[in-house]
KELOKE-444759 format. One record per residue: residue in three letters; x negated, z negated, y of N, C-alpha, C in turn. Coordinates in steps of 0.2 Angstrom, whole numbers, plus 5000, padded with zeros to 4 digits. Layout:
// residues N
alaXZYXZYXZY...
***
This chain:
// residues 113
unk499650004994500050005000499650005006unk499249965006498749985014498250035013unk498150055009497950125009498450165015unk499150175012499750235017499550195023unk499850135023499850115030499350115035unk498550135033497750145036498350225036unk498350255033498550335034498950355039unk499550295039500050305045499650295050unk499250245051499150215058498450265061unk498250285055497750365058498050415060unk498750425058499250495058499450475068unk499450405067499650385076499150405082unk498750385080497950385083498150455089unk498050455095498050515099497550565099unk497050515097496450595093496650615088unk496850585082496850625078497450675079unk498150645080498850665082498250775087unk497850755092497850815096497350855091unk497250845084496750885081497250885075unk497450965075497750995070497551005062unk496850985064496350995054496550915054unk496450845058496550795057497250785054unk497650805056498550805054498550835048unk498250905047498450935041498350895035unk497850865036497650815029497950765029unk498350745031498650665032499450705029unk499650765030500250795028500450835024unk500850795019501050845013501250915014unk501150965008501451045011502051045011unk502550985008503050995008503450965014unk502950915018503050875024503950885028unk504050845026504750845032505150795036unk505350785044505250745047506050745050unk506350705050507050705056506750655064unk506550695067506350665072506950615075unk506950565080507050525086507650575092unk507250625091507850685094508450695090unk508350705085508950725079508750785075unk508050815079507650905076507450875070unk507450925064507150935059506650975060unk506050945057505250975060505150995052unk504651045052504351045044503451025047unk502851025042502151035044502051095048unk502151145049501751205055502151185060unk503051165062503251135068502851075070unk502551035067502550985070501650985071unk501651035068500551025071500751065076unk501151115082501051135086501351085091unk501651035089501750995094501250945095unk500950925091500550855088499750895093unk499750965092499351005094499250995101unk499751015105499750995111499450925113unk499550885111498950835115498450845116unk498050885114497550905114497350905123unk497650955125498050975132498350925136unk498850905134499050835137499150775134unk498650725135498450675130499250615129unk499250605125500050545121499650475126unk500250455126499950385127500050345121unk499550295118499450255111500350225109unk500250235104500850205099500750135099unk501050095102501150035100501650005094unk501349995088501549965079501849885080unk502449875079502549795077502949805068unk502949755067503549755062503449775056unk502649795054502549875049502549845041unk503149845038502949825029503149885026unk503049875019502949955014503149905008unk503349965004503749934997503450014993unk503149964986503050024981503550054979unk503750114978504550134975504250164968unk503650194969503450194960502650224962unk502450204954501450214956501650294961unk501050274965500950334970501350354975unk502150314976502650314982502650264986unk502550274993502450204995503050225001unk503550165004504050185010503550125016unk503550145020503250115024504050115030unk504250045035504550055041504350015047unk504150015053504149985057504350015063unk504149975067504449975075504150015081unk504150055083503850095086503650115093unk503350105099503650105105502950165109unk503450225111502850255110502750295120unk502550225124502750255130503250235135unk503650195130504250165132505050185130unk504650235123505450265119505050235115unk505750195113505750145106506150165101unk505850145094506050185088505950135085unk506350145079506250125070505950185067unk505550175065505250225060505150205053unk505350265048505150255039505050325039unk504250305035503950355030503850365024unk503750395022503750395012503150445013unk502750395009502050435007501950445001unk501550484998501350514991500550504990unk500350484985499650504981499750564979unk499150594981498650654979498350664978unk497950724974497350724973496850734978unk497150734983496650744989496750674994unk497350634991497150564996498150564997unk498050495001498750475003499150545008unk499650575007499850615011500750595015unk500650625020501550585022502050655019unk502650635015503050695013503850675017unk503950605021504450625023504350575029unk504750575036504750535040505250525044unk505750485046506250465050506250405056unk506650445065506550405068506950395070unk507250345073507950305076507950295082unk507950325087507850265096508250215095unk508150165097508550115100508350095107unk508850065110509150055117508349995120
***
């Protein structure tokens, strides 16, 4: 479990977020997101979003609340609290084992008020 959890909290990272080879290895091919907006993102939507930082730098994610539960060897559900700027969210991700390392295959976010 803290292996994903080290993966998420690199997946957040604004350097790695602005570099596109960093993000692909952190995301499943199959990767899919329902964002905080309501969008449905797949892995090439959201590296060109993630991509843009690069250009206009994020401001840091602020984590509170982060626990993970094994759902079966190699599935790990991570959720926590998210505030990223001053839009605040509930976030859950579902990570997988691979043979190349922990990958994210699914992520959802919630705003709250």
């Amino acid at each position: 479990m803290q292996a994903a959890i080290a993966a998420e909290m690199r997946l957040l990272d604004p350097a790695v977020r602005a570099s596109p080879e960093l993000v692909s290895e952190l995301l499943d091919p199959d990767f899919t997101e329902i964002g905080a907006s309501g969008r449905r993102w797949d892995a090439t939507s959201i590296l060109t979003v993630t991509s843009a930082a690069s250009v206009d730098p994020e401001p840091p994610v602020e984590v509170s609340e982060m626990s993970g539960t094994v759902l079966a060897p190699g599935i790990v559900h991570l959720t926590y609290f998210a505030d990223h700027g001053g839009r605040r969210a509930w976030r859950s991700s579902l990570w997988r084992l691979t043979e190349t390392g922990w990958r994210l295959y699914f992520h959802q976010g919630t705003l709250v008020p």
